[in-house]
PAPADREN-744815 format. One record per atom (N, C-alpha, C): y negated, z, x negated. Coordinates in steps of 0.001 Angstrom, whole numbers, padded with zeros to 6 digits, always signed. Layout:
N
YZX...
# end
This chain:
200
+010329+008469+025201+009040+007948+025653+008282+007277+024506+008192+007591+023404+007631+007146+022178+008158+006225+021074+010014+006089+021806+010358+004531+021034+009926+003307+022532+010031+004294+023827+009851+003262+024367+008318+002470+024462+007003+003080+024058+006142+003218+023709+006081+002407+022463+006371+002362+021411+006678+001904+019915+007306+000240+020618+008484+000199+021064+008861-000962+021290+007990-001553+022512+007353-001347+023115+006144-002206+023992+005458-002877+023488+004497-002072+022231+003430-002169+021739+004319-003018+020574+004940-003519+020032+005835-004220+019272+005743-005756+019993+006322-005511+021130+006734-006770+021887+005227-007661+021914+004199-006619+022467+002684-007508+022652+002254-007958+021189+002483-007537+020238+002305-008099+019054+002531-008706+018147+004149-008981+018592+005452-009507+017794+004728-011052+018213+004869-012276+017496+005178-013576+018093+006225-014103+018918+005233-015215+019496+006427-015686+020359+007506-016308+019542+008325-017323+020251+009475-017882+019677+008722-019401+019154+007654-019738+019503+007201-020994+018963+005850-020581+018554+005257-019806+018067+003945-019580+016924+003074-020641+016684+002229-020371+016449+000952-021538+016193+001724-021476+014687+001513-022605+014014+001701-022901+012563+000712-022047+011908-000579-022227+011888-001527-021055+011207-001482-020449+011489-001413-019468+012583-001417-017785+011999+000091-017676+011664+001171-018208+011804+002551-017854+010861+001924-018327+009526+001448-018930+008896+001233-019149+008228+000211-017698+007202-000443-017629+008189-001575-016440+007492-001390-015397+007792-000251-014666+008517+001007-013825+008776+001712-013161+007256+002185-014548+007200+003018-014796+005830+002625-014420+004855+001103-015116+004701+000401-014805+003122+000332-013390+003325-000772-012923+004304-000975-011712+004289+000233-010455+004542+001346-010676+005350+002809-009744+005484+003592-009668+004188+003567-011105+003504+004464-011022+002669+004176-010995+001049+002685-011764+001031+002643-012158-000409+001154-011313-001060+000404-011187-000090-001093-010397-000485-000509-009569-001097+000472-008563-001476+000847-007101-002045+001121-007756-003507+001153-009065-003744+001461-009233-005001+000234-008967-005766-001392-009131-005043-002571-008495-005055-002543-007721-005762-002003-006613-005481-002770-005042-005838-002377-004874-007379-001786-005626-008283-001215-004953-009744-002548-005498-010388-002593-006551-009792-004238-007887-010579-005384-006877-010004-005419-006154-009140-006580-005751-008631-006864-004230-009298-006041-003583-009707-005763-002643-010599-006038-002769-011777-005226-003609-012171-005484-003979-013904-006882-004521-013874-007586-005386-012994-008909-005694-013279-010125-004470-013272-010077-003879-012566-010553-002356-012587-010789-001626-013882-009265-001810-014727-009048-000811-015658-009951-001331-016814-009700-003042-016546-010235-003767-017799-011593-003864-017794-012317-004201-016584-013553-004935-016618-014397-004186-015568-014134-003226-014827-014982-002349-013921-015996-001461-014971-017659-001684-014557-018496-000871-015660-018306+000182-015047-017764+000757-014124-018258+002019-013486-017516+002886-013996-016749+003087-014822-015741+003975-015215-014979+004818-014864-014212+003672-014069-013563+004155-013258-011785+003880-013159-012076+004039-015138-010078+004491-015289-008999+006149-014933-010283+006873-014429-009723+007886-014082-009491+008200-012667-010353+007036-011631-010261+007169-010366-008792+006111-010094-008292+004625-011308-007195+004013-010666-005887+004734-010937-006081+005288-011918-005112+006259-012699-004956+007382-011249-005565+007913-011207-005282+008990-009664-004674+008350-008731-005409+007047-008363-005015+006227-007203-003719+005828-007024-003279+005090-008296-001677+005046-008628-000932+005893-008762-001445+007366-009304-000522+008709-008776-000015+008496-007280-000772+008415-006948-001089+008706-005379-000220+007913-004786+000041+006799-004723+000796+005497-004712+002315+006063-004441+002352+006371-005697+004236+006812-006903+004252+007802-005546+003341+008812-005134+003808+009613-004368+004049+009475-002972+003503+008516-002563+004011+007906-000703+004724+007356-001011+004949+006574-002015+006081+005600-001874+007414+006482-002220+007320+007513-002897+008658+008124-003318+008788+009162-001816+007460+009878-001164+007491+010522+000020+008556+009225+001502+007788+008019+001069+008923+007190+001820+010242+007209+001886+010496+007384+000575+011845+007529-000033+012668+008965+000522+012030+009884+000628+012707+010661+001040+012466+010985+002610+011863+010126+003786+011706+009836+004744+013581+009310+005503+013389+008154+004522+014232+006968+004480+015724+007699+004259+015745+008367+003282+016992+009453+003205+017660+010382+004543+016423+010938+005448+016814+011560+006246+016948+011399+007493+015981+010123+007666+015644+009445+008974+016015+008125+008880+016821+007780+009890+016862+005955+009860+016810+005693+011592+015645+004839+010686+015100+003688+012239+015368+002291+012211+016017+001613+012904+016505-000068+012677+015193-000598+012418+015066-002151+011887+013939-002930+012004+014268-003381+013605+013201-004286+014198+013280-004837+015392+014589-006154+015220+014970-006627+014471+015683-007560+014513+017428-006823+014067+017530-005978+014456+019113-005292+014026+018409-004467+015225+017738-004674+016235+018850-004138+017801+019331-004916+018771+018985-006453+018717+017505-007236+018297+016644-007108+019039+015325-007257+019074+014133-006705+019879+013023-008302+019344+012918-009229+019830+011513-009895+019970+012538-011325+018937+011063-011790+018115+011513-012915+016831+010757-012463+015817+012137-013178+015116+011297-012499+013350+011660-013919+012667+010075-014147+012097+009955-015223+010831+009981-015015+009478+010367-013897+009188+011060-013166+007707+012218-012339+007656+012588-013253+006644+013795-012717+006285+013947-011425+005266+014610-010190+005806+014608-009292+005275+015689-008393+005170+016244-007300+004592+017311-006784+004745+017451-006044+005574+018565-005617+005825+019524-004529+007178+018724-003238+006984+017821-002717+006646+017777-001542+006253+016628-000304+007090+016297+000490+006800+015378+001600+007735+013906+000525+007820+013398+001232+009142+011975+000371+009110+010325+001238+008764+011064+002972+008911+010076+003711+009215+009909+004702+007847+008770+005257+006754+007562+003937+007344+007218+002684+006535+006422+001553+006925+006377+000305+005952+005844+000851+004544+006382+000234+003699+006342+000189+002114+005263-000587+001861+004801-001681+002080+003668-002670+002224+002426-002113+002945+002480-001791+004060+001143-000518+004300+001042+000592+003801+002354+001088+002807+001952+002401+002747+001180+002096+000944+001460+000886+000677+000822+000688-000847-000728+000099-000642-001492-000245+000165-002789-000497+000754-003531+000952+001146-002597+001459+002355-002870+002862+002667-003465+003752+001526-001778+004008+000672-002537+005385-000312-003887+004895-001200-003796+003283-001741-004959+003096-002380-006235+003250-001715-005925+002719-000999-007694+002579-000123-007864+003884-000020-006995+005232+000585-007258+006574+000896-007907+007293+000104-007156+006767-001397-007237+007568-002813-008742+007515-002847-008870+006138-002973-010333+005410-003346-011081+006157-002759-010966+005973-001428-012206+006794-000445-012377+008019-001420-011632+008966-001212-011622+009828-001390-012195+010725-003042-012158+009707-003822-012751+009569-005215-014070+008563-005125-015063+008046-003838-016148+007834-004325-016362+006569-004669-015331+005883-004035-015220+004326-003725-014772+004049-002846-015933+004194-001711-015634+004224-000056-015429+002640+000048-016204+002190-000270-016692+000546+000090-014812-000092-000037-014476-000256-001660-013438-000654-001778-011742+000328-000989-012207+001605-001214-011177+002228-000430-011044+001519+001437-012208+001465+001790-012272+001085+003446-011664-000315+003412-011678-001357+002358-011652-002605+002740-009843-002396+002431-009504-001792+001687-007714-001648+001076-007154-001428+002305-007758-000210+003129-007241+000653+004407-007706-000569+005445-008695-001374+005668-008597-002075+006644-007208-003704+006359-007411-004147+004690-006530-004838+004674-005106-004279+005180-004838-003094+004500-003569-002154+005358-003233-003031+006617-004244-002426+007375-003981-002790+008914-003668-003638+009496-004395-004686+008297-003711-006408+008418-002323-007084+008694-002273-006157+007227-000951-006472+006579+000405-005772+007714+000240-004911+007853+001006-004116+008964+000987-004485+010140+000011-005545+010828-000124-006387+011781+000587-007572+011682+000488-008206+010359+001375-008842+010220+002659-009086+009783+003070-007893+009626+004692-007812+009545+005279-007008+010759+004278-006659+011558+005021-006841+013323+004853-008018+013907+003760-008997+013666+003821-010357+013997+005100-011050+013425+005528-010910+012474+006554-011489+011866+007611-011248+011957+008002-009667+012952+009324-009040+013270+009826-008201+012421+009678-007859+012173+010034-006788+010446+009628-005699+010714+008355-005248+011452+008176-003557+011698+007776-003483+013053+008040-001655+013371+007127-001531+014914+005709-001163+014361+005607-001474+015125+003941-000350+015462+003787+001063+014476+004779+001858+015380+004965+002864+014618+004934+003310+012719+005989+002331+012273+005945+002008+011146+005299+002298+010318+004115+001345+010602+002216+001081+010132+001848+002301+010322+001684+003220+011576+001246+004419+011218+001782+005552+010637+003340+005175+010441+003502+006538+009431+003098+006273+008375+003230+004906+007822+002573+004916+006928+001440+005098+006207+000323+005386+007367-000913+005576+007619-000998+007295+007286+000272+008050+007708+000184+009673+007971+000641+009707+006479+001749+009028+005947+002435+009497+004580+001109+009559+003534+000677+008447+003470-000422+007706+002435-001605+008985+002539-002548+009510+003797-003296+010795+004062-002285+011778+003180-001177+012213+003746-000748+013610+003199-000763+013229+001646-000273+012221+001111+000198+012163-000422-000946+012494-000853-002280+011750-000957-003745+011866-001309-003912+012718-001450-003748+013817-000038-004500+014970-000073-003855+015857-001036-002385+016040-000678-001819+016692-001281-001964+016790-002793-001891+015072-003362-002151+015250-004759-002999+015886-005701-004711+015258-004928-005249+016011-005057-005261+017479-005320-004931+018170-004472-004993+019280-004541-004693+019959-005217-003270+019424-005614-002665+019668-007104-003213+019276-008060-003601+017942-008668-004526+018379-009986-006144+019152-009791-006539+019440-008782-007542+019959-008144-007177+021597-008940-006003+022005-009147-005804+023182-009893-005499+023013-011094-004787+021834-011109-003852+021783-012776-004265+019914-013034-004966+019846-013444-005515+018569-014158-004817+017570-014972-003469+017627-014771-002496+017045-016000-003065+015443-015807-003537+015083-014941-004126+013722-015039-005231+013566-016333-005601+014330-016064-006807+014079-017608-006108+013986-019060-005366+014896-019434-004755+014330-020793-003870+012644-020424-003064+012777-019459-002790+011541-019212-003441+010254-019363-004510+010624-018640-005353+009193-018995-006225+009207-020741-006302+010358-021179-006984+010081-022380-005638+009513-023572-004255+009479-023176-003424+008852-023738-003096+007896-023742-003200+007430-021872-003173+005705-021542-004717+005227-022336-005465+005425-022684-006724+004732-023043-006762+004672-024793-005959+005968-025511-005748+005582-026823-004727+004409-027120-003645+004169-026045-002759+003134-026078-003291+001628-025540-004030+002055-024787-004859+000703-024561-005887+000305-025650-006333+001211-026363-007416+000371-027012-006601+000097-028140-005571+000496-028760-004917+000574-029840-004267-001330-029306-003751-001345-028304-003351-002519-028072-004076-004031-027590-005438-003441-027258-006613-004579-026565-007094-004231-027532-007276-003835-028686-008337-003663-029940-009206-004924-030137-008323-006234-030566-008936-007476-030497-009882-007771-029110-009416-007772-027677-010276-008122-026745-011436-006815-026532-011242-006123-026864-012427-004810-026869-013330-005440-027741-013042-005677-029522-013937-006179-030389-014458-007359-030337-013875-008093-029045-014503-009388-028882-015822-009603-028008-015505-008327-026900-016144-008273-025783-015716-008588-024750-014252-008940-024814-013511-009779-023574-013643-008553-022349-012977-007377-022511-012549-006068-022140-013493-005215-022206-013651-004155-021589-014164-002770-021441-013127-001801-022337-014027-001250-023529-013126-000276-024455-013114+000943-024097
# end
């Protein structure tokens, strides 16, 4: 009942076989290429955010390593086809043979935005988690995921957060961590710190 459910809700969202040129187009950017986003959107944070908030991206990217590796061991035990290896609808990206459940691309929007929320940067956490939704919209528009997909990725990204949390919530190993990434950063941005380019 719930693949047949999953593949419905696929079909109404998938494109047709002849697509408007713009939204394949803005499909694309956003399914395929926006994730190149998040390393620039990170590193700008670390460098130039006054709020000081290298200990909230530092968590956030924990958080990350951990849905995405929780994917990983999803992917190990469970395999779900993409829609185009049963075949089911049209797909305008090309992608490999491999499991679909859950997306890797929502689940790297997901844990950030979650993290964020959850550390006190609702504003930017909500807009990551709504881009999520985008992005996961548009790689069922594009044939590449179900429905489903998007929301495990939605469930993995919650548990990792919480979970992480919880764990340095007892054992803090994040804090020496980051006071090591920040002696290595300033040791190496020394010049753009003393210039003013950077946040030291």
């Amino acid at each position: 009942m719930l693949e047949a459910l999953n593949r419905s809700l696929f079909l109404s969202l998938n494109a047709s076989d002849h697509p408007s040129a713009v939204l394949l187009a803005l499909a694309l950017g956003m399914g395929q290429w926006l994730i190149y986003a998040i390393p620039a959107l990170l590193l700008g944070l670390w460098l130039w955010d006054a709020r000081g908030s290298r200990g909230t991206v530092l968590v956030a990217a924990l958080a990350l390593l951990v849905a995405l590796c929780g994917n990983q061991l999803i992917d190990l035990v469970a395999f779900h086809p993409r829609p185009f290896m049963i075949p089911l609808g049209h797909t305008f990206l090309d992608h490999a043979a491999e499991t679909s459940f859950p997306s890797d691309h929502a689940t790297v929007f997901f844990a950030l935005g979650v993290a964020f929320c959850c550390q006190h940067r609702r504003r930017l956490g909500m807009l990551l988690v709504g881009t999520g939704v985008l992005v996961g919209a548009s790689r069922i528009y594009l044939g590449v995921h179900f429905p489903f997909d998007i929301v495990g990725a939605l469930l993995v990204s919650v548990a990792s957060v919480w979970g992480l949390l919880a764990v340095l919530g007892k054992a803090p190993v994040h804090v020496g961590l980051l006071e090591r990434l920040e002696r290595l950063y300033r040791r190496l941005f020394a010049l753009p710190i003393q210039r003013g380019w950077v946040h030291g």
